[in-house]
N, C-alpha and C positions, 0 to 999 in steps of 0.2 A: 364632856366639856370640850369647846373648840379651841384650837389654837389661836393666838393671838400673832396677827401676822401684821411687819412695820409697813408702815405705807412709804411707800414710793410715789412721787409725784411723778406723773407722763412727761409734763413741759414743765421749762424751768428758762429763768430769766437768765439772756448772758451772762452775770455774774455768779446765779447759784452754779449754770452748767460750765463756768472756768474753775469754779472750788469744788465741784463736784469729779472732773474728770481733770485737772490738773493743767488743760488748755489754758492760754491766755485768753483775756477776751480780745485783744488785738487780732490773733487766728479765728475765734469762732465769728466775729465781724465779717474778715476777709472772705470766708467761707459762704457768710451770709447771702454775702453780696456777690459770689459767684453763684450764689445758686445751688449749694451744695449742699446746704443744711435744711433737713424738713422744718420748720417753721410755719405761727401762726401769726399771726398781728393782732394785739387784743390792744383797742385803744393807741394811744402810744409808745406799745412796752411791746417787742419782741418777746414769742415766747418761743422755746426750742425743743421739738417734739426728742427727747430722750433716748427711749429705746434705738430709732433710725440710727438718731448720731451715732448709739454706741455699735450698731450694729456694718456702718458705714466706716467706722476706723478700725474694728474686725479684721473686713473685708479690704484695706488698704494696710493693714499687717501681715495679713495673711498672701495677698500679690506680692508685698515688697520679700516675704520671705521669700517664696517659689522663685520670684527674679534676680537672687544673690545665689 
């Protein structure tokens, strides 16, 4: 018998990924629009490649610790 494994969605809409990772959407907007956040554009709707994101506030925890 297999496991039964939860699905995680890749991309997710500014609002799922501000309730998903506690960001406002005000910041992941800001972010957007610097150029920071992997993203696609489906239609009209922002979508936000997930894994990146989390893997890009990681790595800006993990500098800001080493810098203190």
């Amino acid at each position: 018998m297999t496991e039964s494994k939860e699905f995680q969605p890749i991309y997710l809409s500014i609002k799922d990924t501000a309730r998903y990772t506690g960001l406002s959407e005000y910041f992941l907007r800001g972010r957007l629009k610097d150029g920071k956040i992997p993203h696609i554009n489906s239609g009209n709707k922002i979508l936000i490649h997930l894994p990146s994101l989390l893997t890009e506030l990681e790595n800006q925890i993990s500098h800001n610790a080493v810098s203190q």
